[in-house]
C-alpha positions in Angstrom: 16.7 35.1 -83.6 14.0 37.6 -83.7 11.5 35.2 -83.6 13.0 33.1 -80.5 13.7 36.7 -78.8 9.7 37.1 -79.5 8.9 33.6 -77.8 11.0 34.4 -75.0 9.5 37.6 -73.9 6.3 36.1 -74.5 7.4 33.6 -72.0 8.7 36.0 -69.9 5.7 38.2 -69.5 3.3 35.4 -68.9 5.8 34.2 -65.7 5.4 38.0 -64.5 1.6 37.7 -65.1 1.7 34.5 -63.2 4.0 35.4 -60.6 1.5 38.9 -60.0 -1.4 36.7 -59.9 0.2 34.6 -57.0 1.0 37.8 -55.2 -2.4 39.3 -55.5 -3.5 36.3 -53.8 -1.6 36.8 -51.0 -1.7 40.8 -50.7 -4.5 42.0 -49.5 -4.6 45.1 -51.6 -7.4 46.5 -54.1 -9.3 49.1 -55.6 -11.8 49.1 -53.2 -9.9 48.6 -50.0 -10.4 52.0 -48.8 -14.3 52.0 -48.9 -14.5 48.3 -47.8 -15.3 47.5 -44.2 -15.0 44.0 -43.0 -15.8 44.6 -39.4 -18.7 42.5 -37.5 -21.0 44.9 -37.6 -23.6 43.9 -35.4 -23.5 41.4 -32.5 -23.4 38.0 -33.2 -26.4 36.3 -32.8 -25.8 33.4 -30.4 -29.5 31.9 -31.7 -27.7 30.6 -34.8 -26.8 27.1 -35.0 -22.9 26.7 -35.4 -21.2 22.8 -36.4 -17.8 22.3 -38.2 -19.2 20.1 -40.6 -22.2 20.7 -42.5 -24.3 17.4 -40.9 -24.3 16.1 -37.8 -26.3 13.0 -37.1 -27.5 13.5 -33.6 -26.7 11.3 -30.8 -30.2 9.7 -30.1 -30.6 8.7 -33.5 -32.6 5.4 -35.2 -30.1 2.5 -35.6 -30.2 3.9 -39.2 -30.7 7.6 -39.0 -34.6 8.9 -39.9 -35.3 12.1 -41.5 -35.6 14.1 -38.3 -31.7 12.5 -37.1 -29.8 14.6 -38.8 -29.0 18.4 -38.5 -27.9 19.8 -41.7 -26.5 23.4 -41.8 -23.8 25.2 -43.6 -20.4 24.9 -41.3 -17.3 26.2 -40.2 -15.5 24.0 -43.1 -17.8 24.9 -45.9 -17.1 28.6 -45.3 -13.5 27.9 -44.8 -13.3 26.1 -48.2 -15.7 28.4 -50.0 -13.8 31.5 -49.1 -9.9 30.7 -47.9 -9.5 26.9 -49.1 -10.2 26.9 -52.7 -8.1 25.1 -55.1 -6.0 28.2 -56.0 -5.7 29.3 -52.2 -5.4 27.7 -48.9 -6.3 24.1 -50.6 -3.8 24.4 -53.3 -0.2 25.5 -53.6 -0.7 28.6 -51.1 0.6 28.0 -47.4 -0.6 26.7 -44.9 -3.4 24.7 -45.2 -6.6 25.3 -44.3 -8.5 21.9 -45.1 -8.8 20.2 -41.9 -10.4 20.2 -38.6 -6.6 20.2 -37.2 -5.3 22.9 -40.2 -8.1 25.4 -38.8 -7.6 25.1 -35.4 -3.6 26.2 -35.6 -5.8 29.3 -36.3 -8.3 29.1 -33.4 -8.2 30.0 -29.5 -11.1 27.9 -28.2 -13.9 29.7 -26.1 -12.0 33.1 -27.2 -13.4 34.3 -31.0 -11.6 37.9 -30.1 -8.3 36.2 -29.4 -8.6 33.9 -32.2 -6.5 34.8 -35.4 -9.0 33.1 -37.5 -11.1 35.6 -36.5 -8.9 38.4 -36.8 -8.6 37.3 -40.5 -11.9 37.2 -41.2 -12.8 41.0 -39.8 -10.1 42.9 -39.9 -9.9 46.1 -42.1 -5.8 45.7 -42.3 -5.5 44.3 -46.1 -2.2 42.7 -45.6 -3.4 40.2 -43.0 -7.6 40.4 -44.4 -8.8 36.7 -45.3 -10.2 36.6 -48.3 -8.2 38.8 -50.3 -9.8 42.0 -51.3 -9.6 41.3 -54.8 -10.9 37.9 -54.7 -14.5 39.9 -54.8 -15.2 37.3 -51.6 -16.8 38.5 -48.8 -18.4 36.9 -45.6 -22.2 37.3 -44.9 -23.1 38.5 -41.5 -24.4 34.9 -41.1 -21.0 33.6 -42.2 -19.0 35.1 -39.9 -21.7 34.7 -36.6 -21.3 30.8 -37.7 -17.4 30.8 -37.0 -17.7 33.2 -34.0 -20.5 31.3 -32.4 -18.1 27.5 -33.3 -15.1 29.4 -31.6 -16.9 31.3 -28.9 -19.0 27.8 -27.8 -15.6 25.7 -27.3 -14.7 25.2 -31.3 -15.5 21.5 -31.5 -15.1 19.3 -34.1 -18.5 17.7 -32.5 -21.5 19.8 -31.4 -22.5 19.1 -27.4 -25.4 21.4 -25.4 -23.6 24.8 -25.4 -23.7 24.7 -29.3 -27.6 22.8 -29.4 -29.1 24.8 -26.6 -29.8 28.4 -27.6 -30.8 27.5 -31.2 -33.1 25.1 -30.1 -34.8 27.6 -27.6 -34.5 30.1 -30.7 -36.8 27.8 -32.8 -39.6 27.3 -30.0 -40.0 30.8 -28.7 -40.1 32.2 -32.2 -42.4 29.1 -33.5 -44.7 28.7 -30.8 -45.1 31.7 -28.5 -46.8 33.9 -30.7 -49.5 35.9 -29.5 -52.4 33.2 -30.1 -50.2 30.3 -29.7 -48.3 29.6 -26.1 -48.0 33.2 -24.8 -47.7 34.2 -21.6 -49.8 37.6 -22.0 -52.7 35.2 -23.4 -52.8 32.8 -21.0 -52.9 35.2 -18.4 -54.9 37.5 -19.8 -57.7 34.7 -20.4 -57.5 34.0 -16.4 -57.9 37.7 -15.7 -60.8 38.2 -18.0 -62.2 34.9 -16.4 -62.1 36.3 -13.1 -59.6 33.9 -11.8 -56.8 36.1 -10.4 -57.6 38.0 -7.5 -57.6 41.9 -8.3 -57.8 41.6 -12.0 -60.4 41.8 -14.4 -61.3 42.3 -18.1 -60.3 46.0 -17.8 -57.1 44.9 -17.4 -56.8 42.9 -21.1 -56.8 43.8 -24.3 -59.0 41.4 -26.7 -58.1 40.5 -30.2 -59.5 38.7 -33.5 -57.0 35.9 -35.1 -58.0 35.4 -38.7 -56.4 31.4 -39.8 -55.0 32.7 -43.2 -55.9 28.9 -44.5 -59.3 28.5 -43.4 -60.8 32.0 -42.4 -61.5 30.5 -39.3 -61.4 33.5 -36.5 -60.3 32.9 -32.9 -61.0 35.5 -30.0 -58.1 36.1 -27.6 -57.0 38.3 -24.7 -54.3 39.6 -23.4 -53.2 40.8 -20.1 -51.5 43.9 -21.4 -49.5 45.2 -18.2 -46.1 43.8 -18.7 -45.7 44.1 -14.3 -48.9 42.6 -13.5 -48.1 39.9 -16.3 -44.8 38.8 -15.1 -46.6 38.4 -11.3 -49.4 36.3 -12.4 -47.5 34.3 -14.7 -44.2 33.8 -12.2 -46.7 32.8 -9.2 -48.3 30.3 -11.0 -45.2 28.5 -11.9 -44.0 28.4 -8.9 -47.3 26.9 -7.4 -47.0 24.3 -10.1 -43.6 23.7 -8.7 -44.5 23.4 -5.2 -47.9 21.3 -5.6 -45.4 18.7 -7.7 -43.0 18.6 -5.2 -45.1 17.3 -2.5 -48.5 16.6 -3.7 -49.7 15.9 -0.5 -47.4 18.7 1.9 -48.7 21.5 -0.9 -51.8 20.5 -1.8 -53.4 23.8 -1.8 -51.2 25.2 -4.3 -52.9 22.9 -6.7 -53.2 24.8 -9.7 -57.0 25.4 -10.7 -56.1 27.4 -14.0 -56.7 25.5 -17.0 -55.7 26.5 -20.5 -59.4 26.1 -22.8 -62.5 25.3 -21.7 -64.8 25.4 -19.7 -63.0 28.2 -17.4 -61.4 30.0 -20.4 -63.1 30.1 -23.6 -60.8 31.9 -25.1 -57.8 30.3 -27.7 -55.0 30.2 -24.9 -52.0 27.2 -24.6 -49.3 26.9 -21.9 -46.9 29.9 -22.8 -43.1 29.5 -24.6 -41.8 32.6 -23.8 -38.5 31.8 -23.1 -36.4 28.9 -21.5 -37.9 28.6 -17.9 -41.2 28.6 -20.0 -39.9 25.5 -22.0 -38.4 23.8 -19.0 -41.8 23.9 -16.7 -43.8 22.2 -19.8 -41.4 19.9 -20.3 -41.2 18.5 -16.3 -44.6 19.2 -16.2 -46.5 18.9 -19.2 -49.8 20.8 -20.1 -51.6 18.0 -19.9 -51.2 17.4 -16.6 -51.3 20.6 -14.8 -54.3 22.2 -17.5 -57.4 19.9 -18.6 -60.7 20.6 -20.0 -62.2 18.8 -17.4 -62.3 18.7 -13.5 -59.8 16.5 -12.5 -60.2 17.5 -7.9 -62.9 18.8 -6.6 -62.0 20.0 -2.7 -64.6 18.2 -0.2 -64.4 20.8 2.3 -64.0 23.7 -0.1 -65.8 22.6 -3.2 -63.2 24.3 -5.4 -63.2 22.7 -8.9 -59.3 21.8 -10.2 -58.2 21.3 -13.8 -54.5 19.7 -12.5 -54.0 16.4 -11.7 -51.9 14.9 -9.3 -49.5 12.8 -11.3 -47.6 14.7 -13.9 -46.4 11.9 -15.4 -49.5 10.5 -16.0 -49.7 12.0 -19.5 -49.6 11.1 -23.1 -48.0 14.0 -24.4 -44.6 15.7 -24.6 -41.9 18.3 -26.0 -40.2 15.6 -28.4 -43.3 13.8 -29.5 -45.2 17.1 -30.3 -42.6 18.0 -32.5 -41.1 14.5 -34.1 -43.5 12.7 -36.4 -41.1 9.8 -36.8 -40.8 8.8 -33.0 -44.1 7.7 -30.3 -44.7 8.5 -26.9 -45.3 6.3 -24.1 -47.0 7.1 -21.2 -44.4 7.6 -18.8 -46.8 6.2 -15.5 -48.4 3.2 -17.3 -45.6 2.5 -19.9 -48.0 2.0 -22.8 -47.1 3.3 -26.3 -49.2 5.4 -28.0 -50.5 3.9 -31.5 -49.9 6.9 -33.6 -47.4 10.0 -33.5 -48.5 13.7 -32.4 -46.1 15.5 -34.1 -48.2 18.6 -34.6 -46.3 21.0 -33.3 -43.8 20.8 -36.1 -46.2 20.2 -39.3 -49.7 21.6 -38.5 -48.5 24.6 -36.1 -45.1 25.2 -36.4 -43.8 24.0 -40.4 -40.2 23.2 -38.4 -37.9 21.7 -40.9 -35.9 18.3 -40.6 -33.0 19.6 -39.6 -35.0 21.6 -36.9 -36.6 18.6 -35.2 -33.3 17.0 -34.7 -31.5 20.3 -33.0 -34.1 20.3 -30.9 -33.9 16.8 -29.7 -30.3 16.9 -29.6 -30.5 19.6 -27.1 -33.3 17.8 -25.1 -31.4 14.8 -24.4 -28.5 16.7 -24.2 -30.2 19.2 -21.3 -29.2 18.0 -17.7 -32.0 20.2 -16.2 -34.4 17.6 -17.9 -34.5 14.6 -15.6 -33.9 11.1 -16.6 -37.7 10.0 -16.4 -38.7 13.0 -19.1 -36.1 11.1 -21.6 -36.0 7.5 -21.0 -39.1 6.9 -18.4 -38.8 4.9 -14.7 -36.0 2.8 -14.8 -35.0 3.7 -18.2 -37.5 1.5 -19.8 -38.1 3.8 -22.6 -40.8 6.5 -23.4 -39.9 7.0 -27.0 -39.6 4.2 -29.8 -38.9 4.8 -33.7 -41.9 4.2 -35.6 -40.2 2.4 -38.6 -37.8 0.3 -36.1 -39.4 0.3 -33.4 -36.3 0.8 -31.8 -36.5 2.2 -28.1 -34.7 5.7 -27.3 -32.7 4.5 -24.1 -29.5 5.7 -22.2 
């Protein structure tokens, strides 16, 4: 008797241990509630790339996806499952659910992270409604938690579209290309002024530095125009004469641009600035190559005036997409002829962007309505990028 009393308490004290063990996963209670703060702490950095699902294979990929295809980053599922949807939680015997695209969103106001109770979960400091529970000794990174507001706040898709590629994208070329000796806009300007090509300006009003290649030792001389007001002037009238001159070649032909990037006006290491998304969006409708040469591409018969610009922007051989994609070739987009090897630089020899990096950016540059037609798929939608394994043609 003793001995079956013994077994059943036994029995009995494992179901309490159990049963407390189920409870603690539901109460959000612990030791170290009182000192714990699961706020957002900072604001969330809309520069962070935010999917559902950990890939996504791009929309304007090969006929079998290449390398550069597919974005792969840590999702909205993968945090869901790593912190709430385990096996002895929300993917187990605990209620409700939380495996699915459709399980989650029960949980989600669309467009409104604040109003969302997903969200409320996830940072509030009330223990009884906290997701994970305190004593699961799980908590969100900052990164974490700026991946599900960023899904919710950008529409909470189970698909990424241009509101979730855009700002990332734009992230990755400001912070990987306009560095002060890459495509900046205080260089480039500060190279004209020291040049004696703006009106007003000279080297007095530039600051000259030495860049030291880590790799090679090789050092490059560069100025800056170091006047943030006089900056922003110089560098905003000269896009707009680009714009005007390649509206109407011929009704704005004196707001040819003469300013040229390298030599033989500037000698100095300057490239068309990145600074921010109007930056990106002028080199991308028109390209460096056209409106910055190292040659004289007009000279002006009644004025003599020497110009670096052509006429026809879309005479080039370069752009955005094949400076940074190795696996795709540019055609010309005026004479429709295919270049016979990839640029790609930008990416590998400049830049070191990632994969994954290459294809956010191309998703959000085919994605982009303020890039026209001809800058994606040429005249006529003939094509101006082809696959170099497949030779399959990019096309709408």
């Amino acid at each position: 008797m003793k001995k079956t009393s013994v077994i059943k308490m036994a029995g009995l004290i494992s179901g309490c241990l159990l049963l407390s063990l189920l409870i603690m996963q539901c109460t959000k209670v612990g030791v170290n509630a009182k000192v714990l703060d699961r706020s957002m702490s900072v604001v969330p950095d809309s520069g962070i790339f935010a999917a559902f699902y950990d890939t996504t294979v791009i929309a304007v990929k090969d006929v079998t996806p290449d390398v550069n295809d597919r974005i792969i980053k840590k999702g909205v599922r993968s945090i869901i499952k790593e912190y709430c949807a385990s096996s002895g939680c929300h993917g187990g015997a605990i209620k409700p659910d939380l495996l699915t695209y459709s399980d989650i969103m029960r949980y989600v106001s669309p467009g409104n992270a604040s109003g969302s109770k997903l969200w409320e979960y996830i940072t509030t400091n009330d223990f009884n409604k906290a997701m994970p529970p305190v004593n699961s000794n799980k908590e969100l990174s900052i990164t974490d938690k700026t991946i599900i507001h960023n899904w919710i706040a950008n529409g909470a898709k189970e698909f990424p579209a241009l509101i979730d590629y855009r700002a990332p994208a734009i992230r990755l070329i400001v912070d990987g290309c306009s560095s002060a000796n890459c495509h900046n806009q205080a260089t480039a300007t500060g190279a004209w002024a020291r040049k004696g090509l703006i009106a007003g300006l000279t080297s007095a009003d530039t600051s000259q530095f030495i860049f030291t290649n880590p790799a090679t030792g090789v050092q490059t001389f560069y100025c800056q125009l170091t006047n943030v007001t006089l900056r922003n002037q110089v560098w905003n009238s000269y896009k707009d004469s680009v714009k005007k001159f390649y509206s109407d070649t011929v009704a704005f032909a004196s707001f040819r641009p003469y300013k040229t990037f390298t030599t033989p006006i500037s000698a100095s290491s300057t490239r068309g600035p990145l600074n921010n998304y109007d930056d990106i969006l002028l080199d991308i409708l028109y390209p460096k190559s056209a409106r910055s040469n190292s040659s004289v591409q007009y000279t002006d018969p009644v004025t003599g005036a020497r110009f670096y610009a052509k006429g026809n922007y879309l005479n080039v051989s370069s752009s955005m997409v094949s400076r940074v994609d190795s696996t795709v070739v540019l055609a010309n987009p005026f004479t429709g002829v295919f270049a016979s090897n990839h640029q790609g630089d930008m990416a590998y020899g400049d830049g070191g962007l990632k994969p994954s990096e290459v294809a956010l950016i191309k998703a959000w540059y085919f994605a982009d309505p303020n890039i026209p037609a001809v800058w994606k798929y040429g005249n006529n939608n003939s094509g101006i990028f082809k696959y170099r394994k497949s030779g399959n043609i990019i096309r709408p």
